[in-house]
PDB file with SEQRES, HELIX, SHEET and CRYST1 records, atoms N, CA, C and O in Angstrom:
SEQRES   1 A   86  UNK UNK UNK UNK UNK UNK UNK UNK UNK UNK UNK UNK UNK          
SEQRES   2 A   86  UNK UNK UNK UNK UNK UNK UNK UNK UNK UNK UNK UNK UNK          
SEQRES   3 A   86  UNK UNK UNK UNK UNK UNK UNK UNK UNK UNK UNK UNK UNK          
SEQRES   4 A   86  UNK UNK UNK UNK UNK UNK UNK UNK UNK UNK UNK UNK UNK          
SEQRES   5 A   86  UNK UNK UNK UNK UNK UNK UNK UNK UNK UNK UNK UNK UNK          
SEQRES   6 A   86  UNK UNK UNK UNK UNK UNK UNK UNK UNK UNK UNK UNK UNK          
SEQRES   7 A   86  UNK UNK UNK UNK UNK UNK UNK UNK                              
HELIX    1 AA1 UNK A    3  UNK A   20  1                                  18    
HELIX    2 AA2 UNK A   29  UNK A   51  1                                  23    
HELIX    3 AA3 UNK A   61  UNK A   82  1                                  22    
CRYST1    1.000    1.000    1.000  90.00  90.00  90.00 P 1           1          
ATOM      1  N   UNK A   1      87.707  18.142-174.513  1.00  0.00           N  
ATOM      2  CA  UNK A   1      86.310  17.792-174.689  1.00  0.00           C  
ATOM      3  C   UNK A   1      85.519  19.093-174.743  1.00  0.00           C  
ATOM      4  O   UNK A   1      85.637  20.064-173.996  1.00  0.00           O  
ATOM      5  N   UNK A   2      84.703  18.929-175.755  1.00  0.00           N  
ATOM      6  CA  UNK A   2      83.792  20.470-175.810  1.00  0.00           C  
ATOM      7  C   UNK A   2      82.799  20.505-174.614  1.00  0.00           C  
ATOM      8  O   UNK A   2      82.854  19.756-173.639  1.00  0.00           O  
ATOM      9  N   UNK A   3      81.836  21.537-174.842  1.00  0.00           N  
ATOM     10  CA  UNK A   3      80.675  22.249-173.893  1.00  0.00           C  
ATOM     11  C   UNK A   3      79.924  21.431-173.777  1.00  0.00           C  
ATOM     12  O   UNK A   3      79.413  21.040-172.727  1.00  0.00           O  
ATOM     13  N   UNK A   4      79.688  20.922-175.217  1.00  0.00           N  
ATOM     14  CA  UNK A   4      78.271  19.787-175.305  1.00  0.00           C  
ATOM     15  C   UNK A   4      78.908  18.455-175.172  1.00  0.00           C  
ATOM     16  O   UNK A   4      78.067  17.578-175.372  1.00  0.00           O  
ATOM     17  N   UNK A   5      79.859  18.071-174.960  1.00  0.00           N  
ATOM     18  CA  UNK A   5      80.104  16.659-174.675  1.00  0.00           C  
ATOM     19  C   UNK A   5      80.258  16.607-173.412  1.00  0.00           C  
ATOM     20  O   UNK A   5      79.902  15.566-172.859  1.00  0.00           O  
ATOM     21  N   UNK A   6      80.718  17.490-172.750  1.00  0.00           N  
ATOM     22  CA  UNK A   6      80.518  17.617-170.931  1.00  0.00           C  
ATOM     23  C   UNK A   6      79.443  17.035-170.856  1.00  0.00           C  
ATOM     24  O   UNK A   6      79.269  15.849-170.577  1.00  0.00           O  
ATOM     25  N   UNK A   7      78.273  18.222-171.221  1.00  0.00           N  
ATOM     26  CA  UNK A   7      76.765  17.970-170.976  1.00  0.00           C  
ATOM     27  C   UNK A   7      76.266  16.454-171.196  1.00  0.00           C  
ATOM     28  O   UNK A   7      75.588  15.927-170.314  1.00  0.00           O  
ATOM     29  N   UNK A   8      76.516  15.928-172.076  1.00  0.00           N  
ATOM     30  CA  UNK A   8      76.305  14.426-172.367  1.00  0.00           C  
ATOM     31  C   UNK A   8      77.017  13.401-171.455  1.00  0.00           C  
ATOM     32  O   UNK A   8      76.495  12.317-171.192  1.00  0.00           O  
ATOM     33  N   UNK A   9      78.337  13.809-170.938  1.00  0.00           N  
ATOM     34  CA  UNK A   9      79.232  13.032-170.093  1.00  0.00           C  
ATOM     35  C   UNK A   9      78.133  13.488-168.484  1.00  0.00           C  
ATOM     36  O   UNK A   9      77.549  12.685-167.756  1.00  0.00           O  
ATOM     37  N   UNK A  10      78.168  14.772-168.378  1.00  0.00           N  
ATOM     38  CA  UNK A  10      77.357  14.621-167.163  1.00  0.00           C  
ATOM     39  C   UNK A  10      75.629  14.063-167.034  1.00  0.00           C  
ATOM     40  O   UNK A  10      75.211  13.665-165.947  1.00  0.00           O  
ATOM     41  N   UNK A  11      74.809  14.095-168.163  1.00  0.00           N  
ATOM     42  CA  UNK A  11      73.853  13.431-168.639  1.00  0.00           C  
ATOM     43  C   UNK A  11      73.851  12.296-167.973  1.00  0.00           C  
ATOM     44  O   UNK A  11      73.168  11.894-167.031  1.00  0.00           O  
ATOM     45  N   UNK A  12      74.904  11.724-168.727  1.00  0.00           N  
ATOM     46  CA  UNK A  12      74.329  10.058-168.990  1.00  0.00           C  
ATOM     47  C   UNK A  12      75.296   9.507-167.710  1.00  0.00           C  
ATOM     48  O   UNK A  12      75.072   8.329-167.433  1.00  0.00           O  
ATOM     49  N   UNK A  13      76.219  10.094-166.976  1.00  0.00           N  
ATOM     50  CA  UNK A  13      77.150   9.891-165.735  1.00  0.00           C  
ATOM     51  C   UNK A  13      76.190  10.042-164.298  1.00  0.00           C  
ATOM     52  O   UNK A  13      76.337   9.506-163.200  1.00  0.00           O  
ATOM     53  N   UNK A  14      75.080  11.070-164.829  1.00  0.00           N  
ATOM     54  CA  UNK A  14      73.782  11.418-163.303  1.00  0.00           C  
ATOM     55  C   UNK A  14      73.096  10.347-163.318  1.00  0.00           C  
ATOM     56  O   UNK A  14      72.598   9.756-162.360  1.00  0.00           O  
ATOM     57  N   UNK A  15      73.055   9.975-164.915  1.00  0.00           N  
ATOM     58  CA  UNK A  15      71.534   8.724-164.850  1.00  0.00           C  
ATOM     59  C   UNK A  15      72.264   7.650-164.350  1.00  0.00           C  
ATOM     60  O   UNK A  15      71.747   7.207-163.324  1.00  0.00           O  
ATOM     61  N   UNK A  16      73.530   6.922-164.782  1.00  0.00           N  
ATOM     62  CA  UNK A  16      73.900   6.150-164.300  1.00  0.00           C  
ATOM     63  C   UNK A  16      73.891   5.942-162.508  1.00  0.00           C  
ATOM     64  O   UNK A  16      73.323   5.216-161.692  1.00  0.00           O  
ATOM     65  N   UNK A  17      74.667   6.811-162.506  1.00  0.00           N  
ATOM     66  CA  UNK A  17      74.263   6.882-160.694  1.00  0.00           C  
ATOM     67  C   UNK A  17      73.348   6.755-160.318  1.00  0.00           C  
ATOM     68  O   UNK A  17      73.344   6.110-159.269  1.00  0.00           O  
ATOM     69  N   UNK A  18      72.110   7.181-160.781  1.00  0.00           N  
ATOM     70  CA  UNK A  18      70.899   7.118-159.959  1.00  0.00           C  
ATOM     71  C   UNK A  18      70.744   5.977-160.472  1.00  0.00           C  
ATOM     72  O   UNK A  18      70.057   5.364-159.654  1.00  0.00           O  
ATOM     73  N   UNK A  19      71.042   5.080-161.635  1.00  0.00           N  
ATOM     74  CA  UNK A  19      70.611   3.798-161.393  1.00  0.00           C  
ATOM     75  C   UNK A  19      71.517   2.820-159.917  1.00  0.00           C  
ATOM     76  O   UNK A  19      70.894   2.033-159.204  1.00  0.00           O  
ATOM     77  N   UNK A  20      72.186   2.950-159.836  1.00  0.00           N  
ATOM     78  CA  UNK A  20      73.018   2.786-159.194  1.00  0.00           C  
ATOM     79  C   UNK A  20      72.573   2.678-157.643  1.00  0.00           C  
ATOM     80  O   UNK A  20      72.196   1.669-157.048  1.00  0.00           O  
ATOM     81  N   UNK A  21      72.719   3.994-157.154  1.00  0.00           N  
ATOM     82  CA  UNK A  21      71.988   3.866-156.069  1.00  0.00           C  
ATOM     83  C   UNK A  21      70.643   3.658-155.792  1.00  0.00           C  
ATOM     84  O   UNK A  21      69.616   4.095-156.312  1.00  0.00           O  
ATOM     85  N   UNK A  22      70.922   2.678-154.597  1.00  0.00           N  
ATOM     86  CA  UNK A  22      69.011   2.558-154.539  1.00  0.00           C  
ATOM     87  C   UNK A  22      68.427   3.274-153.709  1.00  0.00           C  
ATOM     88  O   UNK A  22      69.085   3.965-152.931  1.00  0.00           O  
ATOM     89  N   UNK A  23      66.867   3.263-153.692  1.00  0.00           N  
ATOM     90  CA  UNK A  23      66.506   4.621-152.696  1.00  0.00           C  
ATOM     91  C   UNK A  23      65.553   5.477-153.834  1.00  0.00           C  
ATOM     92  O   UNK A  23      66.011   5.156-154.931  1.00  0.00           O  
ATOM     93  N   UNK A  24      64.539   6.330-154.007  1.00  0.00           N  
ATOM     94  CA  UNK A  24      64.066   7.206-154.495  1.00  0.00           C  
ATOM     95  C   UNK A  24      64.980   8.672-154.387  1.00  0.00           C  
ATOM     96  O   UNK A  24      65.401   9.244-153.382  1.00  0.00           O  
ATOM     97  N   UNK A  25      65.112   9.052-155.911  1.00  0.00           N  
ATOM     98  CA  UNK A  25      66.308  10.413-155.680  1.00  0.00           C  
ATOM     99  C   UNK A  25      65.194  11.168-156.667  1.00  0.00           C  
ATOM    100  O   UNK A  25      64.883  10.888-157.825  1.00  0.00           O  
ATOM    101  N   UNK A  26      64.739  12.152-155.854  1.00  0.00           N  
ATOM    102  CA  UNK A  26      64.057  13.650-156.539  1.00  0.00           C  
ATOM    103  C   UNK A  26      64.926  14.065-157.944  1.00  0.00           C  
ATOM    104  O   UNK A  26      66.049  13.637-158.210  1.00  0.00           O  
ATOM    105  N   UNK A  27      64.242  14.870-158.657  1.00  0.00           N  
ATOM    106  CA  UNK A  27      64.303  15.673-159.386  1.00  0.00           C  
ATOM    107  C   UNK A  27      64.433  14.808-161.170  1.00  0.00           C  
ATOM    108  O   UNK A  27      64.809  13.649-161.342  1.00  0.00           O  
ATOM    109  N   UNK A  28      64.081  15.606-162.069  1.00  0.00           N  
ATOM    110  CA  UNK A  28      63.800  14.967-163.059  1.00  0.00           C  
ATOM    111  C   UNK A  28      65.077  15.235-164.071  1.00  0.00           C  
ATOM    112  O   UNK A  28      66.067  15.841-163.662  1.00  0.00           O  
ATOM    113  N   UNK A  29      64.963  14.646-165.679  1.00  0.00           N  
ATOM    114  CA  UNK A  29      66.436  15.381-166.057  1.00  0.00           C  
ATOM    115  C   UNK A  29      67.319  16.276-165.845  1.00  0.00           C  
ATOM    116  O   UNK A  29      68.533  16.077-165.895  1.00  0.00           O  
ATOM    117  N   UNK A  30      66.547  17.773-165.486  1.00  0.00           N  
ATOM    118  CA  UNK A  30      67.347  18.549-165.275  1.00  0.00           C  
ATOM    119  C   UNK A  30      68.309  18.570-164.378  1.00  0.00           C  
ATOM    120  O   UNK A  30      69.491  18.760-164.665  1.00  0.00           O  
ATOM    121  N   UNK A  31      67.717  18.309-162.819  1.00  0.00           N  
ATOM    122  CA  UNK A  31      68.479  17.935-162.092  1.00  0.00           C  
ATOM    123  C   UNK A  31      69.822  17.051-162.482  1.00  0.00           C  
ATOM    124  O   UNK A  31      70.995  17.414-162.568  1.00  0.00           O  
ATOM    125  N   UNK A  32      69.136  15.588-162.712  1.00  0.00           N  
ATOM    126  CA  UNK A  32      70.255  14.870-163.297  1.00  0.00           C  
ATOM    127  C   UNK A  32      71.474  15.391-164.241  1.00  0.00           C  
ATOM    128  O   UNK A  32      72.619  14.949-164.147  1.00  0.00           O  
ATOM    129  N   UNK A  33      71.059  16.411-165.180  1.00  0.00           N  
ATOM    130  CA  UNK A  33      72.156  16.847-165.750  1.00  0.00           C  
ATOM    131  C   UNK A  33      72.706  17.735-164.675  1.00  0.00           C  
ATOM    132  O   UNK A  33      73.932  17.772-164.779  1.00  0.00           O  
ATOM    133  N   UNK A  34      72.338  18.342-163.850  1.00  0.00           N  
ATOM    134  CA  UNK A  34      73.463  19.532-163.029  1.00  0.00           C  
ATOM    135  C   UNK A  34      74.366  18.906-162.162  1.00  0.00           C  
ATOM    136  O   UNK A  34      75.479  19.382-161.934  1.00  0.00           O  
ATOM    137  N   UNK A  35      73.908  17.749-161.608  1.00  0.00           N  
ATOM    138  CA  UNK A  35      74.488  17.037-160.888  1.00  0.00           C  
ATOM    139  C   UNK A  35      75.525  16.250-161.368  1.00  0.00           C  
ATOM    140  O   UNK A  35      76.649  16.171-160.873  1.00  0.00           O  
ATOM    141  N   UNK A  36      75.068  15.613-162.448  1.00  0.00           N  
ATOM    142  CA  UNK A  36      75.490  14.810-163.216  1.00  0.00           C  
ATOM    143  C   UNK A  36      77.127  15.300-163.551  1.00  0.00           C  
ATOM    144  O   UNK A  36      78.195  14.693-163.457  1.00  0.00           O  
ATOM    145  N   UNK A  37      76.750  16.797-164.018  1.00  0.00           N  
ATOM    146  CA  UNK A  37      77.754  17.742-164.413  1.00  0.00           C  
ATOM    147  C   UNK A  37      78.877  18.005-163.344  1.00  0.00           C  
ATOM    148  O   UNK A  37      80.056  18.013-163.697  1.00  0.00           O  
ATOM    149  N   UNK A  38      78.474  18.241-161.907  1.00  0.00           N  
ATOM    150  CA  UNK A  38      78.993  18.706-160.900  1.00  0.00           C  
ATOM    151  C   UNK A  38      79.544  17.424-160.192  1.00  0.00           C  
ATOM    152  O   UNK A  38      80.435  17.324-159.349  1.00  0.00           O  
ATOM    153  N   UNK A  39      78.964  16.723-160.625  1.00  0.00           N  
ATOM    154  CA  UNK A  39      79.726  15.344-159.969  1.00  0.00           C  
ATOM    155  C   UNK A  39      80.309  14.856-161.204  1.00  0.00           C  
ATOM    156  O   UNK A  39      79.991  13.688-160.984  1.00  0.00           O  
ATOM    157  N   UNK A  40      80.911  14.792-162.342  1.00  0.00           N  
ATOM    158  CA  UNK A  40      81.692  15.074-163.346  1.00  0.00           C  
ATOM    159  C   UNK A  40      83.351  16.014-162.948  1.00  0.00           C  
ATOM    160  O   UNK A  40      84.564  15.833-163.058  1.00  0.00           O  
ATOM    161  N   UNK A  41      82.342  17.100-162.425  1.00  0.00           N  
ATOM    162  CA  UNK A  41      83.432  18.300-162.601  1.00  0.00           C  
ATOM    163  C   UNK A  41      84.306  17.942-160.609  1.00  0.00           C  
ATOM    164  O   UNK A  41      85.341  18.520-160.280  1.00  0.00           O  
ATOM    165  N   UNK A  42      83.801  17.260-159.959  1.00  0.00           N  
ATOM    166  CA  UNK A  42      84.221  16.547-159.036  1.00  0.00           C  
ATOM    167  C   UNK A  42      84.890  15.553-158.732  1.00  0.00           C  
ATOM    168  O   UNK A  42      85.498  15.410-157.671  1.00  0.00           O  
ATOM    169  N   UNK A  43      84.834  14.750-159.673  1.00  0.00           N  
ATOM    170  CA  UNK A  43      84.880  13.243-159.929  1.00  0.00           C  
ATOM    171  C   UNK A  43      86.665  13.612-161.107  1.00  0.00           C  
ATOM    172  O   UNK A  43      87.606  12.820-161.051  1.00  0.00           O  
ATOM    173  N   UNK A  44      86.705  14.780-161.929  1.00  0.00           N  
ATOM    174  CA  UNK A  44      87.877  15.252-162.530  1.00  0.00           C  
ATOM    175  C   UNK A  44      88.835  15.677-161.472  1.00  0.00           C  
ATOM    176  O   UNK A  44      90.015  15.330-161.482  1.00  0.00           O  
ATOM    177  N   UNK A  45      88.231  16.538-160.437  1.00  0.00           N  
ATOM    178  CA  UNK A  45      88.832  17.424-159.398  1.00  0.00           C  
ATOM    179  C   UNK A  45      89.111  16.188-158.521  1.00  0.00           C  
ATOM    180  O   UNK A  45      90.336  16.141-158.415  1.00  0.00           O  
ATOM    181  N   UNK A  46      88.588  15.225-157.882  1.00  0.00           N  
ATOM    182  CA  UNK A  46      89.661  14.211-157.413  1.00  0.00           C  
ATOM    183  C   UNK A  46      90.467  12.890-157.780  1.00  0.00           C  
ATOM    184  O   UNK A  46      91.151  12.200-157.025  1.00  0.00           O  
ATOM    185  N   UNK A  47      90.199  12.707-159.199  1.00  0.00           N  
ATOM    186  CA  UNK A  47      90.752  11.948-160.302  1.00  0.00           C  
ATOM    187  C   UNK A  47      92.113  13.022-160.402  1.00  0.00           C  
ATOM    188  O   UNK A  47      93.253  12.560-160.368  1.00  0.00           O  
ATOM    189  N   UNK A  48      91.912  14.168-160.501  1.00  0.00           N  
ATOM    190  CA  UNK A  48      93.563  14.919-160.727  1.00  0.00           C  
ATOM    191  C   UNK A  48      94.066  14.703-159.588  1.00  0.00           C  
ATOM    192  O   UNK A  48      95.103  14.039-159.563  1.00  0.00           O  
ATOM    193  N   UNK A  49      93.467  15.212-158.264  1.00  0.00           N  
ATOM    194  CA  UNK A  49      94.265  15.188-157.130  1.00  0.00           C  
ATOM    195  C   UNK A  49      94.717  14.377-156.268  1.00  0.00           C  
ATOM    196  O   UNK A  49      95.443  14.690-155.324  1.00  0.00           O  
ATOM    197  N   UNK A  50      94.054  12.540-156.711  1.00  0.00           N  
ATOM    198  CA  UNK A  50      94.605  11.855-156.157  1.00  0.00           C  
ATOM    199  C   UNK A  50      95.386  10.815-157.095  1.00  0.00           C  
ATOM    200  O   UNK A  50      96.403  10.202-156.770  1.00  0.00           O  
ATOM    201  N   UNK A  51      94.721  10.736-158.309  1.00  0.00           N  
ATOM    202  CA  UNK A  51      95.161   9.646-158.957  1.00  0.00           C  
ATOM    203  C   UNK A  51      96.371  10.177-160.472  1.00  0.00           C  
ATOM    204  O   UNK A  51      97.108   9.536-161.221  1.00  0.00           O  
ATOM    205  N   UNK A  52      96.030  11.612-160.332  1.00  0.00           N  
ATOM    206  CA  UNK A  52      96.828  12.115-161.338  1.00  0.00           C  
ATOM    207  C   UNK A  52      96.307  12.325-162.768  1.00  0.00           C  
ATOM    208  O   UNK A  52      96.860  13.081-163.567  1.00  0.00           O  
ATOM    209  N   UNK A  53      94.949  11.438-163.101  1.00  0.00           N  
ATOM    210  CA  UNK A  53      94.159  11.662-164.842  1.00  0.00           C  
ATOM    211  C   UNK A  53      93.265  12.884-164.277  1.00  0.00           C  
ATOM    212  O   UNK A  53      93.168  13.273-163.113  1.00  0.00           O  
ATOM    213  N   UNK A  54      92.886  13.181-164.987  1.00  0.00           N  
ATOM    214  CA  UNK A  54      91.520  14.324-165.208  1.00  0.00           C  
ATOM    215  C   UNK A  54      90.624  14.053-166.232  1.00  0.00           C  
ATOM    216  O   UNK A  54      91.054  13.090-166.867  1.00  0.00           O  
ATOM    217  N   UNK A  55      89.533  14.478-166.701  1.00  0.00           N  
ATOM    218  CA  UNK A  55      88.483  14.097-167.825  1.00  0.00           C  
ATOM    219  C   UNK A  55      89.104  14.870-168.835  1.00  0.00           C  
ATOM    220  O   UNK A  55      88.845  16.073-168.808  1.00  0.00           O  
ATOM    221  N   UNK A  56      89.857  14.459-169.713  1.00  0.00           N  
ATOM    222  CA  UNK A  56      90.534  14.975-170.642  1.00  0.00           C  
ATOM    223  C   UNK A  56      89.423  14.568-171.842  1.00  0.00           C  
ATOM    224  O   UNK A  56      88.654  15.410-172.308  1.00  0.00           O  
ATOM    225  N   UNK A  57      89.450  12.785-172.392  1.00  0.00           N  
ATOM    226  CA  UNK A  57      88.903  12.204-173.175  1.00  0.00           C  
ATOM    227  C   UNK A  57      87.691  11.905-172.880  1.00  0.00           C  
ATOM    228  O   UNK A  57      87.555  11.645-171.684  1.00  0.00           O  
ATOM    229  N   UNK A  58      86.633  11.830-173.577  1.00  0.00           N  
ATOM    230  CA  UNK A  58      85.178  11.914-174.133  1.00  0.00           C  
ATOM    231  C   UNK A  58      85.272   9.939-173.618  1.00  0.00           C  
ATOM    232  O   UNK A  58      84.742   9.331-172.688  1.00  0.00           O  
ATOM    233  N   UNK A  59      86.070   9.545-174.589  1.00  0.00           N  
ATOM    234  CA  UNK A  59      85.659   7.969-174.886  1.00  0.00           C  
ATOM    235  C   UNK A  59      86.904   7.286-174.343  1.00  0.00           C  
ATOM    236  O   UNK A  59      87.471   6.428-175.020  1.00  0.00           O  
ATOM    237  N   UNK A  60      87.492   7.756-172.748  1.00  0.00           N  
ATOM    238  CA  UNK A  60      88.236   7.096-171.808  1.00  0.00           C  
ATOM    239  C   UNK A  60      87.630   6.521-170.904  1.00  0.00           C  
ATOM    240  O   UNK A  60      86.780   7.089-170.218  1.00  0.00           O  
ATOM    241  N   UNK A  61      88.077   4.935-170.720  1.00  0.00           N  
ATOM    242  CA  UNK A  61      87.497   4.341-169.452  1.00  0.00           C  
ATOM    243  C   UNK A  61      87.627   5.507-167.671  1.00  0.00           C  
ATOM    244  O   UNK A  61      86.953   5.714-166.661  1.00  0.00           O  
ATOM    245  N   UNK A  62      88.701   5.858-168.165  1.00  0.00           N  
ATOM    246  CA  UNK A  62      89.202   6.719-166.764  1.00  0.00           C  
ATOM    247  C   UNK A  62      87.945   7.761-166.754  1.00  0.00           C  
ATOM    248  O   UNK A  62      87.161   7.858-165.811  1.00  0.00           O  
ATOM    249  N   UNK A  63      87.881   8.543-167.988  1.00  0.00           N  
ATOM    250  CA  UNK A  63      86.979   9.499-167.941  1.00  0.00           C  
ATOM    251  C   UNK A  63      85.309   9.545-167.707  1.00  0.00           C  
ATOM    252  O   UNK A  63      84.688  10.604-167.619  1.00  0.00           O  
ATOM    253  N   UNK A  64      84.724   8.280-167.627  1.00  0.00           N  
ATOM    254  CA  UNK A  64      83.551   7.637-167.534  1.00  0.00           C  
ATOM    255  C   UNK A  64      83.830   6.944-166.091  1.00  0.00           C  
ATOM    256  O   UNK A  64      82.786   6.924-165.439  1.00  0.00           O  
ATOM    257  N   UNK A  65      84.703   6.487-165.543  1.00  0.00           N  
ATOM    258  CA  UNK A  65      84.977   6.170-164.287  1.00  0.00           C  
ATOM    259  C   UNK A  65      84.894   7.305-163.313  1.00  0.00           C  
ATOM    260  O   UNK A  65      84.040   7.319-162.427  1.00  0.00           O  
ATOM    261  N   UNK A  66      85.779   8.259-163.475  1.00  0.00           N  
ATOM    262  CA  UNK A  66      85.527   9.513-162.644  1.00  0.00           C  
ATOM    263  C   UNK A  66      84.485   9.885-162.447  1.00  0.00           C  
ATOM    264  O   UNK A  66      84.158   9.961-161.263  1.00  0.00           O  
ATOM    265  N   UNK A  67      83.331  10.348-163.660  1.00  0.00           N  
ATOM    266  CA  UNK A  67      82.855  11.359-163.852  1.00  0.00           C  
ATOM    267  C   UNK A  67      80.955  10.335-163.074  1.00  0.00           C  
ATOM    268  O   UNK A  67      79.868  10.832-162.780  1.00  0.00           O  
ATOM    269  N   UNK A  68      81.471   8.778-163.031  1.00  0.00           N  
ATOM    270  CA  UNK A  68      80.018   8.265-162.405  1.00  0.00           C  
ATOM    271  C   UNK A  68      80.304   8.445-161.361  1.00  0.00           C  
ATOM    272  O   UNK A  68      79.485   9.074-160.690  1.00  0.00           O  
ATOM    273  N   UNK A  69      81.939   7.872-160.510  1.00  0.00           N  
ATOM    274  CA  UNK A  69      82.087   8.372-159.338  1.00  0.00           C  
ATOM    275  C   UNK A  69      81.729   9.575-158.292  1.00  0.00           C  
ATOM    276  O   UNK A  69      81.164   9.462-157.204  1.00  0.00           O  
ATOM    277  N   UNK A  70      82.225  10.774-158.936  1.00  0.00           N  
ATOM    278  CA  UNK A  70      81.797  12.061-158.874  1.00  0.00           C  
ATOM    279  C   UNK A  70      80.110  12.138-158.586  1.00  0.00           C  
ATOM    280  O   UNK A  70      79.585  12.674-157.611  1.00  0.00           O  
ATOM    281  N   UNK A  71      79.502  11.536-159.572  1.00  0.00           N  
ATOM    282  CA  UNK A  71      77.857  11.607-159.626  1.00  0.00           C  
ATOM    283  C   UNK A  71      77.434  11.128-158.676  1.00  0.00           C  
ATOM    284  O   UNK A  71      76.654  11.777-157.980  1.00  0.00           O  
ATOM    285  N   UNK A  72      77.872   9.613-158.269  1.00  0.00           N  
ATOM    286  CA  UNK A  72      77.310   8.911-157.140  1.00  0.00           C  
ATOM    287  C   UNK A  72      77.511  10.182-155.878  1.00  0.00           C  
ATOM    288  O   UNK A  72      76.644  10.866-155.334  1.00  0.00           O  
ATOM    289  N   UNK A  73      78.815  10.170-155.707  1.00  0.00           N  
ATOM    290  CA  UNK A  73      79.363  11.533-154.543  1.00  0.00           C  
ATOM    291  C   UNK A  73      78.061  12.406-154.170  1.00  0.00           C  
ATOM    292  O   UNK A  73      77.222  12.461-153.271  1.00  0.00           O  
ATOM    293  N   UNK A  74      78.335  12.974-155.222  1.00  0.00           N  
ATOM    294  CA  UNK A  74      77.354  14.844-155.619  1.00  0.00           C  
ATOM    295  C   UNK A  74      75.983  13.889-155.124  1.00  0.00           C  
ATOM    296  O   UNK A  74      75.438  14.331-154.113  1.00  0.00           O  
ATOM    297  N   UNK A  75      75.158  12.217-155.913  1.00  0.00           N  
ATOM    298  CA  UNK A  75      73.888  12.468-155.426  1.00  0.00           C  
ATOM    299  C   UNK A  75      73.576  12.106-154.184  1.00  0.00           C  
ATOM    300  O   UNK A  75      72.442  12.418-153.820  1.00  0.00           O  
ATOM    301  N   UNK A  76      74.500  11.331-153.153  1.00  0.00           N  
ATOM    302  CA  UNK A  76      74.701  10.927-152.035  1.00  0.00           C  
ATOM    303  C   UNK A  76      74.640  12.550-151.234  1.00  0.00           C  
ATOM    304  O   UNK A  76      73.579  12.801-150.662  1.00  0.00           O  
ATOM    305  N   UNK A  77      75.272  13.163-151.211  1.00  0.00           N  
ATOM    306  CA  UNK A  77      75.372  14.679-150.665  1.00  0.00           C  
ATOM    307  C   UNK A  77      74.089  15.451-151.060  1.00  0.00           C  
ATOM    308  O   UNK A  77      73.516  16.113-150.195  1.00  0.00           O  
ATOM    309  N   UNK A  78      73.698  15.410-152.094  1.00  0.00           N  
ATOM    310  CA  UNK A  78      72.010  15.776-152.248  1.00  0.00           C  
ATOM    311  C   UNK A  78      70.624  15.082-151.632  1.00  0.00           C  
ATOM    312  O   UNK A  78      69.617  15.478-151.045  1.00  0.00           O  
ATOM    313  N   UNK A  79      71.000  14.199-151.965  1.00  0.00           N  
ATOM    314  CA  UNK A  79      69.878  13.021-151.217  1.00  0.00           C  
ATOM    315  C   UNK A  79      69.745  13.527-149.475  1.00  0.00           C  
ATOM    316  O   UNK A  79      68.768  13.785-148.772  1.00  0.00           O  
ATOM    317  N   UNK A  80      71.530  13.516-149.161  1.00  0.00           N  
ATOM    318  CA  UNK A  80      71.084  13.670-148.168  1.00  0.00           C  
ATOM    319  C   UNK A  80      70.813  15.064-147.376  1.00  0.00           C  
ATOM    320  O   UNK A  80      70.711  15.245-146.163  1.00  0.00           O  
ATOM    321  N   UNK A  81      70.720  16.104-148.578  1.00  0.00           N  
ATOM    322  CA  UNK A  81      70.285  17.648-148.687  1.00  0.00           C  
ATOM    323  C   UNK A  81      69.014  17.750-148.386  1.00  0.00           C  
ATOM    324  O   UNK A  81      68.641  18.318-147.359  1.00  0.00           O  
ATOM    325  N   UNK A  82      68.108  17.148-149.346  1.00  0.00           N  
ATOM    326  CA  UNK A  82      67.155  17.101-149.523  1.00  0.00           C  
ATOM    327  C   UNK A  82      66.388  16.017-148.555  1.00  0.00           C  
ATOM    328  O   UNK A  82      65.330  16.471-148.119  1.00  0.00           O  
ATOM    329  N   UNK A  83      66.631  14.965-148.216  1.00  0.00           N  
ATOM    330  CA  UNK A  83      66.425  14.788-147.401  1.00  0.00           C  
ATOM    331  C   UNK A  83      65.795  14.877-145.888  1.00  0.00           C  
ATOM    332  O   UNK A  83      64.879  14.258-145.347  1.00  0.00           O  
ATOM    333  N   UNK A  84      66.683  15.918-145.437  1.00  0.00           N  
ATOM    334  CA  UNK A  84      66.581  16.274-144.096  1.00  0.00           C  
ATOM    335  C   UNK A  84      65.169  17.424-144.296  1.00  0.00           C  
ATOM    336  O   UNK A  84      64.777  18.108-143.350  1.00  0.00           O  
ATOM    337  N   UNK A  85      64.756  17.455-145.187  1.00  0.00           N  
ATOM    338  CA  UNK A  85      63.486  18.273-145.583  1.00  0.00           C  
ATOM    339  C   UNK A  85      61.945  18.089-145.251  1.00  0.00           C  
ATOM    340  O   UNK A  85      61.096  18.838-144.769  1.00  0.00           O  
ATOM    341  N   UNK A  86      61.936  16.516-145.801  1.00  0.00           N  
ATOM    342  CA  UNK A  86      60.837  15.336-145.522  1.00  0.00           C  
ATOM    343  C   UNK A  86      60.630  15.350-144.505  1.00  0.00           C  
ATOM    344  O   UNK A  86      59.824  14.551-144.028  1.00  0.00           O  
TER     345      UNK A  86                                                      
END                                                                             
């Protein structure tokens, strides 16, 4: 998968999550894409290490499974970053 299809996999993998969870979650696209990305690149990193796939394919159920997983992860761990701020 290229540079820019990451970016789109972590895109549209952050927004999902935040639909997902309920609760008010800070930050506007950008955020969503870094996260999005990092809980992607998380969501690969324990998709390899426990289940054996990684985000190889763009248009794999596995690879869209991981990579929201990952997101939810990453915004659960931010939320509760940011959080403790308020």
């Amino acid at each position: 998968m290229g540079f820019l299809g990451f970016l789109l996999l972590g895109l549209i993998a952050g927004a999902i999550a935040k639909l997902i969870l309920p609760g008010r979650n800070g930050g506007g696209w950008l955020i969503t894409l870094v996260l999005g990305v990092v809980g992607a690149l998380v969501g690969g990193f324990l998709g390899g290490a426990i289940f054996g796939v990684g985000i190889n394919d763009f248009f794999s159920l596995s690879t869209w499974a991981l990579a929201i997983g990952g997101s939810i992860i990453v915004l659960v761990i931010y939320g509760a970053v940011t959080g403790r701020r308020k």
